[in-house]
C-alpha positions in Angstrom: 157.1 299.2 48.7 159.6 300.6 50.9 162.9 299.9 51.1 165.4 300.8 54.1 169.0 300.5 54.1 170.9 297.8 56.4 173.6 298.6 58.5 176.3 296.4 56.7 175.1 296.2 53.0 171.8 296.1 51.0 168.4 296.9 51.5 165.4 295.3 53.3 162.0 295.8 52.7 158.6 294.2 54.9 155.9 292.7 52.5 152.8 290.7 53.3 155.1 287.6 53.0 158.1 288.7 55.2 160.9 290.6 54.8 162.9 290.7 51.9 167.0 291.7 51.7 168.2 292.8 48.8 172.2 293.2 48.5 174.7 292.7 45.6 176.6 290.4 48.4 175.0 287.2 49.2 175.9 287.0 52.7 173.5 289.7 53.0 170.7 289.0 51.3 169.0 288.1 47.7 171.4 290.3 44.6 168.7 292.2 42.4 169.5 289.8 39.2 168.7 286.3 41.1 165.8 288.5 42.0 164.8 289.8 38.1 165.3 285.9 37.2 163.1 284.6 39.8 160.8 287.1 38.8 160.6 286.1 35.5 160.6 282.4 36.0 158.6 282.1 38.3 156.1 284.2 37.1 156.2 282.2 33.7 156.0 278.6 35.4 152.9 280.1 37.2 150.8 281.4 34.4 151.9 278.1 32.6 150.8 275.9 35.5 147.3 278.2 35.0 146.8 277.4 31.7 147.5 273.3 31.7 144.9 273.4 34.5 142.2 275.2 32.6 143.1 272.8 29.9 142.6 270.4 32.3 145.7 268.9 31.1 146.9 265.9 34.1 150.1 267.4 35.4 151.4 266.3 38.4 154.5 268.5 38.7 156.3 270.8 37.3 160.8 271.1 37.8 161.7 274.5 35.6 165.7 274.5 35.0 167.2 278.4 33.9 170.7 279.3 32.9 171.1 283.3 32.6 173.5 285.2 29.9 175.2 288.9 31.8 177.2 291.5 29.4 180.1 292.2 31.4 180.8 294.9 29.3 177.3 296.4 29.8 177.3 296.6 33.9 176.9 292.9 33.8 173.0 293.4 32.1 171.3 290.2 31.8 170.8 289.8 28.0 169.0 285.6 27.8 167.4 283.6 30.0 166.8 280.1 29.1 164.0 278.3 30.8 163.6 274.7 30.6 160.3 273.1 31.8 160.6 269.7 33.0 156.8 268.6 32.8 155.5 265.3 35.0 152.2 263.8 34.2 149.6 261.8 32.2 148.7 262.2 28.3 150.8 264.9 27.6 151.3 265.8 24.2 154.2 268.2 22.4 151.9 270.2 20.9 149.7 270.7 23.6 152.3 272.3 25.9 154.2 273.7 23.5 150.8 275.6 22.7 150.6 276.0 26.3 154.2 277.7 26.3 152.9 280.1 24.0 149.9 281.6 25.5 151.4 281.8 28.8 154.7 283.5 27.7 152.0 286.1 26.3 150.0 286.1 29.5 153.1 286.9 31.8 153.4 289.7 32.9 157.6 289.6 34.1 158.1 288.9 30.1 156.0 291.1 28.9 157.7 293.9 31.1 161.4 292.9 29.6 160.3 292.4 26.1 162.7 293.9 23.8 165.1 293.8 26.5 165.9 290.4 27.6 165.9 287.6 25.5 163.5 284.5 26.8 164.5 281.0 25.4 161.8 278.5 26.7 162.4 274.6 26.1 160.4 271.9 27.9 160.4 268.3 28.7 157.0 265.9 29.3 157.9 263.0 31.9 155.1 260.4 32.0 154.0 259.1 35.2 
């Protein structure tokens, strides 16, 4: 990737996507932590998704819910993320997910990269259709 600076703040970059702007203002584009969160998340949530499919567990949606710990005194360094899964569909069990959890937390690879870095809290929720 390539990144080029923008006149009044931030960065930009072209991907396959779009174009991506990167600022620590938000008038000007995405700041780098929503971005490491997302990241993270995201990537989590996918490789979870993944994983109920090949179970061939019936899930209809998926809602994932975060709330993110900064150290102020350590230039604001995000220290926890908390990621709750709010899980819709059909004969859903605790364990199954929970299991589920598990092997994609392993399988990601945003968490694997911050491992030993940033704490990653996941919690979930099974909603029945």
């Amino acid at each position: 990737m390539i990144f080029k600076m923008k006149e009044e703040v931030g960065f930009y970059t072209d991907l396959e996507y779009g174009q991506l702007h990167v600022a620590g203002d938000e008038e000007y584009g995405f700041r780098p932590y929503q971005l490491l969160v997302a990241s993270i998340v995201v990537c989590s949530g996918g490789t979870l998704r993944k994983i109920l499919e090949k179970k061939r567990l019936k899930v209809e949606d998926i809602t994932i819910k975060t709330a993110v710990e900064r150290n102020e005194a350590e230039a604001n360094r995000v220290e926890k993320i908390s990621i709750h899964y709010i899980i819709k569909g059909k004969e859903l069990t605790d364990h199954k997910v929970q299991q589920s959890i598990e092997i994609a937390h392993k399988n990601c690879s945003m968490a694997q990269s911050v491992k030993g870095s940033i704490e990653i809290n996941e919690t979930f929720e099974i909603i029945e259709e």
